[in-house]
Structures are given as C-alpha cells and as structure tokens.
N, C-alpha and C positions, 0 to 999 in steps of 0.2 A: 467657490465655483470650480475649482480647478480641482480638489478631490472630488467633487458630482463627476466631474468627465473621465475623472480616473477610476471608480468605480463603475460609470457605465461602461467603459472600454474592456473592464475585468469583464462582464456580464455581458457586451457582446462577446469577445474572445470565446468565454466557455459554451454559447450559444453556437459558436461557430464549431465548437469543439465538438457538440452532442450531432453536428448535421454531418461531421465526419467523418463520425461513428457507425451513425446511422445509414449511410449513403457515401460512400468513401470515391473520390473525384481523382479521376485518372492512375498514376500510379499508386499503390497500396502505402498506408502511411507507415503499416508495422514493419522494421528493419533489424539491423544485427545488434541494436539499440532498444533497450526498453522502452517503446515510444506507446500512445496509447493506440491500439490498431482496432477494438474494436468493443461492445462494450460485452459479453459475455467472454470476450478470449481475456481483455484485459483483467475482469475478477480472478478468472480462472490462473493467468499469470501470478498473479498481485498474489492469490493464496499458497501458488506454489513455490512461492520466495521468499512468503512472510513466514518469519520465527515466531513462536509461542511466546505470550508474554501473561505476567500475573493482570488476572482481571479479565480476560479476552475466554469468551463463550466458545464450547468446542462439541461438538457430536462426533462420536464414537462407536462405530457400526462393525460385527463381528459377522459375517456372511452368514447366513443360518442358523444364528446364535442371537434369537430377538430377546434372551434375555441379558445377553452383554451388550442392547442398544442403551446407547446413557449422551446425557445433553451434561455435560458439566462445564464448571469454569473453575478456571484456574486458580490457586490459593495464595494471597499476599506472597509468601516466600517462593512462589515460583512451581508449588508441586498439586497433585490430584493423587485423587482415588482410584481407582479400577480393583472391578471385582477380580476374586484368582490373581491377582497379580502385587497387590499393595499401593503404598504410598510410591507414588514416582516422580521426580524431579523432571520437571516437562520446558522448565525457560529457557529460551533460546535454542531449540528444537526447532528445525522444519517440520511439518505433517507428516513426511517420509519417513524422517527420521525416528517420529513416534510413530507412527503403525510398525514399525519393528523393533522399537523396546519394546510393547504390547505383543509383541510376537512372539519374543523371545520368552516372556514373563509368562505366555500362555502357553508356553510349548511342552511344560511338564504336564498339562491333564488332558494331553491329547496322543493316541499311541500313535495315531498319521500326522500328517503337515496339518499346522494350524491354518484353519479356515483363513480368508484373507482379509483384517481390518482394515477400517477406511477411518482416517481423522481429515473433521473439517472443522473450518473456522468458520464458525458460523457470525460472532459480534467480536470482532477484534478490539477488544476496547483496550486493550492495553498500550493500541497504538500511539504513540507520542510524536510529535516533533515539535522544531521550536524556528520559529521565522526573526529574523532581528535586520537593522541592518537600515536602511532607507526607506521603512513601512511605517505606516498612520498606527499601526497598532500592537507592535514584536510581542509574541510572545509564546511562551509552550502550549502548545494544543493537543486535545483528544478526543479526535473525529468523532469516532466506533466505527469506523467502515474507511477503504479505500479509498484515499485522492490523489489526485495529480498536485507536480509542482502549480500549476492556475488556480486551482483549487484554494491548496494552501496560502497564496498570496492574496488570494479573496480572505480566506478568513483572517487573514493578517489586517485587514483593513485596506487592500491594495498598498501599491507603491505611494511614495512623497512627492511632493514636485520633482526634487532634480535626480529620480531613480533612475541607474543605467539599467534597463533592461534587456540588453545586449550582453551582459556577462552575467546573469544569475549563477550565483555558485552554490551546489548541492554539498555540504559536509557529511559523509556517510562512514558508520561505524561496521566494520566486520569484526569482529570477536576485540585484538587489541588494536586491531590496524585501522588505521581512516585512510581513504580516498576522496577523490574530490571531483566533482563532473558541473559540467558548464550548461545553460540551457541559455534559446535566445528567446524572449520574449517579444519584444520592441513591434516585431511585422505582424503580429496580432492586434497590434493596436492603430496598427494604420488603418486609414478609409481604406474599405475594398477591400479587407483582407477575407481570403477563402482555404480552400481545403488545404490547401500547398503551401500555403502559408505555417499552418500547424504543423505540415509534416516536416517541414527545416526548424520549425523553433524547439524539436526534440523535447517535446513533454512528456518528463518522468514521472513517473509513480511516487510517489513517497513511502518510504519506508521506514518502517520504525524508528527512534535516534538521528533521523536523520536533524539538517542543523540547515537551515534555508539561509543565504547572506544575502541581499542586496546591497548594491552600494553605490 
C-alpha cells in the first residue's frame, strides 16, 4: 500500500510539474539554477549542455551545403564520419564544440569562411545515469531523451518507505572532477502542493554520468 501512494505521489508531482511548464504561476520557476523553466527552453538547455556520447543520434547541417546534411550516430569508441573532413573523435564534445572541429576540418576546401554548421542531438541515447540509494528499484538507466531528477526517481521505482527526500544528492562527473548538488523533493509530495512548490524543490536536469543517492 505504501509504495501504491509513493508512486502515485511521484505521478502527481510530475503532473504538477507538466502544469508549470505549461502555465507557470506567479514568479518564473527558471533561475541562476538549472531548474526546469519551461518545456521547449528546457530541451533547448538540456542540448546545449549535454556532451556527445557513443550511441546518441546527431544531425549535422552545413548552411547551403545539402550535400553535407547527414543524420549519423556515433560509433562504440566514441568517433564518426563526415565527408571532407574524416574520421573524428566526437565523445565528450558539446555541439559547439563540434560544429568547429567541423569547421576547422572544412576549412581547407573553402577559399572564404566556412558556411556555418549546426550539430544537434537529435536521440541521445547514450545518455546514462544511475539512481541507488533508498529506491524500490536502483539502478543504471538509458532514457534516449532528457529527464529531470522526478523523472529519474520514477524510473527508479520511486523512493522506499523511509526516503529522505529533503536532501536528494546529485553526484555529477565534469571531465575528472565530481561535484555534488542537493534537490528537495519532500513539498511535492505534500497535499496541495502547486507551482511554487517545484520551483524551491530545484529540479535538475539530468545529465549524463550523473549518480542519483537517496538516502
């Protein structure tokens, strides 16, 4: 009985989450904080911060160059094709960062400025994280697409009985370094909870590697 009300609580929570998206209640929920603020900016975020990873679907657009349009994905060890330009090692890349290895790689069969490429992620599937900790069901996961920490705690099975969810701890990998970020859950699951509610509980994005604890 008592995980029935803690997965319905996950399922209202994110129900509450899509209405303040949608309709955002008094002050704006997005801040100096990755929070989710809206649901076309948060993709738009979400892609301009996620690295390239092996497995994850990418369109690659050369401005006026519809023969250098290509939909590829990324190859076990981390690298692709492109025409004129060869084999290139793309993992752990932002999109920025490859549309100017492409640039650079283009820059010899053009005697002006190379047209301006555009890389998008179109199926991130290389996306990973791993939830463990006080949940019905820890384990590594691969979405193919963008969630929030609520998200991820759904697919986790939700929280156990005696989850704190007032200190969710995010473990996040940047190259060798980890950091760690705190979200509050718990006022989501109260009766009554509304738009303002989400915007103090600071729901993060997930990001690749990232390492979800409950406890």
């Amino acid at each position: 009985m008592i995980r029935i009300l803690v997965t319905a609580g996950i399922a209202a929570a994110l129900a509450i989450l899509s209405a303040a998206q949608a309709q955002p209640v008094g002050a704006p929920v997005g801040a100096a904080k990755p929070v989710i603020t809206g649901t076309a900016a948060s993709a738009t975020s979400a892609a301009s911060t996620y690295r390239i990873n092996a497995g994850d679907e990418l369109e690659i657009y050369v401005w006026g160059e519809e023969r250098l349009q290509r939909k590829v994905k990324v190859l076990p060890d981390g690298t692709m094709a492109f025409p004129l330009v060869g084999q290139i090692k793309v993992q752990g890349l932002l999109p920025s960062e490859m549309e100017q290895l492409i640039t650079n790689g283009l820059s010899a069969q053009y005697v002006g400025a190379v047209p301006q490429v555009t890389v998008s992620v179109l199926v991130p599937s290389g996306m990973q994280f791993s939830v463990m900790g006080r949940v019905n069901a820890p384990g590594t996961f691969s979405p193919g697409r963008y969630v929030n920490v609520l998200e991820a705690l759904s697919m986790a099975g939700g929280p156990s009985e005696f989850a704190n969810l007032d200190n969710v701890l995010i473990i996040r990998k940047s190259g060798e370094q980890l950091s760690t970020l705190n979200v509050r859950l718990a006022p989501l699951f109260k009766t009554g909870a509304d738009a303002k509610d989400v915007a103090r509980g600071n729901i993060l994005l997930i990001e690749t590697g990232d390492t979800v604890i409950v406890r």
